[in-house]
DOLOLO-851007 format. One record per residue: residue number from 1; x, y negated, z negated of N, C-alpha, C, CB in turn. Coordinates in Angstrom, 1 decimal, padded with zeros to 4 digits. Atoms other than C-alpha are relative to their C-alpha. Glycine has a CB too. Layout:
BEGIN
- NUM  X  Y  Z  X  Y  Z  X  Y  Z  X  Y  Z
...
REM end
This chain:
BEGIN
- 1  000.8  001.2  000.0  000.0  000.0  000.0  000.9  -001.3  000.0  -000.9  000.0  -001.2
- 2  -000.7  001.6  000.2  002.7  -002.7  -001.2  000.7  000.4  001.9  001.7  -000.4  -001.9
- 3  -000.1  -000.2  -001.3  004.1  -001.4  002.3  -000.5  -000.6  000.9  -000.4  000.8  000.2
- 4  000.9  000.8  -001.1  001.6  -002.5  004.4  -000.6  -001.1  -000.2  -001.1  000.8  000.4
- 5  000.6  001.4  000.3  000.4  -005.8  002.4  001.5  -000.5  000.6  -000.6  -000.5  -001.8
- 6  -001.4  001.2  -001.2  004.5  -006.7  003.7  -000.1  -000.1  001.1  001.6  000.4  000.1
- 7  000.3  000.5  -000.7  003.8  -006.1  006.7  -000.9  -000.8  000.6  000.1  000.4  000.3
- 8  001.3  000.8  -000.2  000.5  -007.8  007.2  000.6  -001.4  -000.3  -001.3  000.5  -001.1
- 9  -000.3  001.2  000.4  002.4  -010.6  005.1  001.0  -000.6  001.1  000.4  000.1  -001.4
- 10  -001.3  000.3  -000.9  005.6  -010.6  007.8  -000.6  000.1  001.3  001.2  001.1  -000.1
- 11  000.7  -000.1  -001.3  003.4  -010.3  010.8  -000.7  -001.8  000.2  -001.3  001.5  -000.2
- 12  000.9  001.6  000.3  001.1  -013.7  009.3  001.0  -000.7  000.1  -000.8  -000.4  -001.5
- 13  -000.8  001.0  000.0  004.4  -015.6  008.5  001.1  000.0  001.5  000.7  000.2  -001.4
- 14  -001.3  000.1  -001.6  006.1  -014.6  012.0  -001.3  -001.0  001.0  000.5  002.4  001.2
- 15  000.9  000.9  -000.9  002.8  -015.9  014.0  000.0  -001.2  -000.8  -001.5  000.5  000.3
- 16  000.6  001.9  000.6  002.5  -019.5  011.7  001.5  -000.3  000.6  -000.4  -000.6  -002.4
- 17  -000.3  000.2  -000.6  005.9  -019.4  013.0  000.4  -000.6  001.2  -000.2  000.2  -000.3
- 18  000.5  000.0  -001.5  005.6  -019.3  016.3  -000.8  -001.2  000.1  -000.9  001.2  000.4
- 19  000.8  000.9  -000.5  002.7  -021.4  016.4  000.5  -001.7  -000.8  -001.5  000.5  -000.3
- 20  -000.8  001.0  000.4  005.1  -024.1  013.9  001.1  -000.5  000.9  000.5  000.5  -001.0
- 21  -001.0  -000.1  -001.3  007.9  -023.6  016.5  -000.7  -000.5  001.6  000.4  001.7  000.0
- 22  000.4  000.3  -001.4  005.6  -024.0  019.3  -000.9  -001.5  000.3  -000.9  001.3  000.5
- 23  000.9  001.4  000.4  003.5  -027.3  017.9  001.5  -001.0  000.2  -001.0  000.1  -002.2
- 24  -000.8  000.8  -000.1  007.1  -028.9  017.7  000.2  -000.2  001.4  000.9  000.3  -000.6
- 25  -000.2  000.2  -001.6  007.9  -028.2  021.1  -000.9  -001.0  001.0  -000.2  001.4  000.4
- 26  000.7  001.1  -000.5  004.7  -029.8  022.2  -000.1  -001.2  -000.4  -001.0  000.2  000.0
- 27  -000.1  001.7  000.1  005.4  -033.1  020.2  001.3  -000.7  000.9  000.4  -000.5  -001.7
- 28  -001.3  000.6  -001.2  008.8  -033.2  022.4  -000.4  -000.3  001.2  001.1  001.1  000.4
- 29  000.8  000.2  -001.2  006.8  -032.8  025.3  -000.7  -000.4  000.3  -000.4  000.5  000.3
- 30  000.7  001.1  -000.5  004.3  -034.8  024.8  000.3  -001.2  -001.3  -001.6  000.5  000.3
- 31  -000.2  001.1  000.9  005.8  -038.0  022.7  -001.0  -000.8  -000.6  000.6  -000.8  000.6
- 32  001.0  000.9  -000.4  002.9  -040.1  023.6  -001.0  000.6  -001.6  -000.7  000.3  002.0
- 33  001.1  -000.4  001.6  000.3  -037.9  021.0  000.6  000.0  -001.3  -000.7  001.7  -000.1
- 34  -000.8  000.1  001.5  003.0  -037.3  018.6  000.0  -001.5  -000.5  001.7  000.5  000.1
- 35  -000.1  002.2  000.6  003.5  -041.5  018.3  -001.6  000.3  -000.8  -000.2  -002.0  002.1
- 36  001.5  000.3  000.2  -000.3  -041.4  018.1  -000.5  000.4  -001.6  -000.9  001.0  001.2
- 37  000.3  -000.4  000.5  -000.8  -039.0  015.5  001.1  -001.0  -001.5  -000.1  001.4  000.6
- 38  -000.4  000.7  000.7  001.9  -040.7  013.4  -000.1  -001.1  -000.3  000.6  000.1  000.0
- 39  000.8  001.0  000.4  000.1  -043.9  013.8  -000.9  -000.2  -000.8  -000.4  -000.2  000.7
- 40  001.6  -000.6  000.4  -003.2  -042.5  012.8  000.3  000.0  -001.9  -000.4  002.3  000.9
- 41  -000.4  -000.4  001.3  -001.6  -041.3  009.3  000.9  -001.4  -000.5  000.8  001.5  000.1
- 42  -000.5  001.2  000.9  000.1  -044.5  008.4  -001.2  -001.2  000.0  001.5  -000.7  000.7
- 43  001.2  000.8  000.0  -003.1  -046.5  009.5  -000.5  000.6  -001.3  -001.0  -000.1  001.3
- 44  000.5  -000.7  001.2  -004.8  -043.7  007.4  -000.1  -000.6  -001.9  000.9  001.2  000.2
- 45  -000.5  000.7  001.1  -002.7  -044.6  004.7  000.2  -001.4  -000.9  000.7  000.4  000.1
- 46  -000.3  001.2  000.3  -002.5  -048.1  004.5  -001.5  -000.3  -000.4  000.7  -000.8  001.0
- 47  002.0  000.4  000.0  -006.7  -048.0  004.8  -000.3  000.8  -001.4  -001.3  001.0  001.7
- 48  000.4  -001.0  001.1  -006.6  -045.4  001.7  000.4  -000.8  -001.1  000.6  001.5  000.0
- 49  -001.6  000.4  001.4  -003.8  -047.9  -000.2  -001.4  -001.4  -000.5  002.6  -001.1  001.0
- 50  000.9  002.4  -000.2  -006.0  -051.7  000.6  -000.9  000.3  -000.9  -001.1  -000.9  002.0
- 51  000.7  000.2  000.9  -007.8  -052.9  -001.9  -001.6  -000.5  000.6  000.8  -000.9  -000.8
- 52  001.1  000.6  -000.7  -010.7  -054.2  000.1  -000.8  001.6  001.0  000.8  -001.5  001.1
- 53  000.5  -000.8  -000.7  -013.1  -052.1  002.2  -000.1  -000.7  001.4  -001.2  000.6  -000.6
- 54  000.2  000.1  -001.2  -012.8  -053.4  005.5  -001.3  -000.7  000.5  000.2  001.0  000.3
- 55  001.5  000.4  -000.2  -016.3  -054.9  005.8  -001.1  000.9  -000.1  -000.1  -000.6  001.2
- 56  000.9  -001.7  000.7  -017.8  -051.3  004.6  000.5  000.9  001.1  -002.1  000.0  000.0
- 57  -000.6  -000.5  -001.1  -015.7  -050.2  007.3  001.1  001.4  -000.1  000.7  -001.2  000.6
- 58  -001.5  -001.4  001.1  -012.8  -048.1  005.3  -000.5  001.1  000.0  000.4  -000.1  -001.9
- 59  000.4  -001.3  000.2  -014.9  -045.0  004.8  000.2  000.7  001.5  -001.5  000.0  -000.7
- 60  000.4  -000.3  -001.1  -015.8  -044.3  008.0  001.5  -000.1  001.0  -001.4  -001.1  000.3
- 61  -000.5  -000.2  -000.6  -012.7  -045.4  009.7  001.5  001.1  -000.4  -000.2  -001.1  000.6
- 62  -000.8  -001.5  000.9  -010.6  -042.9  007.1  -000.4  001.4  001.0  -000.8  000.3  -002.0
- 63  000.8  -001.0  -000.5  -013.2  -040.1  008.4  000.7  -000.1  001.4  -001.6  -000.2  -000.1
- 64  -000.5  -000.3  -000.9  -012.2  -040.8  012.1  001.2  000.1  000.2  -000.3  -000.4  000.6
- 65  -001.8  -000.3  -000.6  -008.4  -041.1  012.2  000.0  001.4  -000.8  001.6  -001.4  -000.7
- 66  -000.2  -001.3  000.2  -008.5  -037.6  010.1  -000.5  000.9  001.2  -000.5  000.2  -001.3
- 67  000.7  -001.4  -001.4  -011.0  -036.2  012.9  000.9  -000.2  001.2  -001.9  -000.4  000.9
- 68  -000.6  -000.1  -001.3  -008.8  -037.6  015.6  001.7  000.9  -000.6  000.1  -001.9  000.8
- 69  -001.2  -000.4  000.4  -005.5  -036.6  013.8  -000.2  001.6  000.5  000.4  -000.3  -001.7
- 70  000.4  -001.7  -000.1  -007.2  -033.0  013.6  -000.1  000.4  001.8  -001.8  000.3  -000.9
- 71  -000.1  000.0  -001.6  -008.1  -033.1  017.6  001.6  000.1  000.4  -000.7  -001.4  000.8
- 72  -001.8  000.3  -001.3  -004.6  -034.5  018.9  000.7  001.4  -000.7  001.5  -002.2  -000.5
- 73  -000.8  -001.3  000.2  -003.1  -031.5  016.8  -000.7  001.2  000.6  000.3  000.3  -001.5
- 74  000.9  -001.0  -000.8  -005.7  -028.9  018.0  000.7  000.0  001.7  -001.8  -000.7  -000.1
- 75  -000.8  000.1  -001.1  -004.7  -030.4  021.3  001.4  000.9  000.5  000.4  -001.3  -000.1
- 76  -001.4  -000.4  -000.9  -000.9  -029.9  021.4  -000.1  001.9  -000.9  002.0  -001.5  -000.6
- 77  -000.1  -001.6  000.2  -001.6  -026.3  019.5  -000.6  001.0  001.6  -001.2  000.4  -001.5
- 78  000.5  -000.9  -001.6  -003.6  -025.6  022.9  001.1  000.2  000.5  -000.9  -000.6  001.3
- 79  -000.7  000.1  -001.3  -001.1  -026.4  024.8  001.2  000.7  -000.1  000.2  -001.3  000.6
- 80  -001.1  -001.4  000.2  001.8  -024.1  023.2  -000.2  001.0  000.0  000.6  000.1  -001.0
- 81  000.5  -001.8  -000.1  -000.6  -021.3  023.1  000.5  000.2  001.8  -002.4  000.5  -000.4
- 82  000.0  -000.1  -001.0  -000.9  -022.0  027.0  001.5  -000.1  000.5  -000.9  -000.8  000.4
- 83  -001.2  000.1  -000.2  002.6  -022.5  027.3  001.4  001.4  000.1  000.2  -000.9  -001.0
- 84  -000.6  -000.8  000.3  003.8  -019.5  025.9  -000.6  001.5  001.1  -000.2  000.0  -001.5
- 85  000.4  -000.4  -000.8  001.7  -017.7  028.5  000.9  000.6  001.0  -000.6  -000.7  000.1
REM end
């Protein structure tokens, strides 16, 4: 049993891997989303830091740069799966 939970466990940590290894590759490749995404997360952050709400605006635009952060990485994960093809 402990047998086969290592492999199961060395099988999971070889594919996050892979798909860690292959997400980088696509920020090399594509610069442009990587900027983006590291935009997203310092806006994020500065909108999470500010003392003010934006004109009731802060909530809402927290909510989308996490949904877009999540897309643009979804994105370049497509495109290493397809890559690796």
């Amino acid at each position: 049993m402990k047998f086969l939970s290592g492999v199961v466990l060395g099988l999971i940590l070889s594919m996050m891997s892979v798909w860690v290894l292959g997400a980088e590759n696509e920020r090399e490749l594509h610069p442009r989303i990587a900027k983006a995404i590291f935009a997203l997360k310092e806006a994020r952050a500065y909108m999470e830091a500010a003392p003010h709400d934006f004109g009731g605006h802060k909530a809402e635009a927290i909510r989308a740069s996490d949904e877009a952060i999540r897309q643009l990485n979804l994105a370049l994960a497509y495109r290493a799966r397809q890559d690796r093809r």
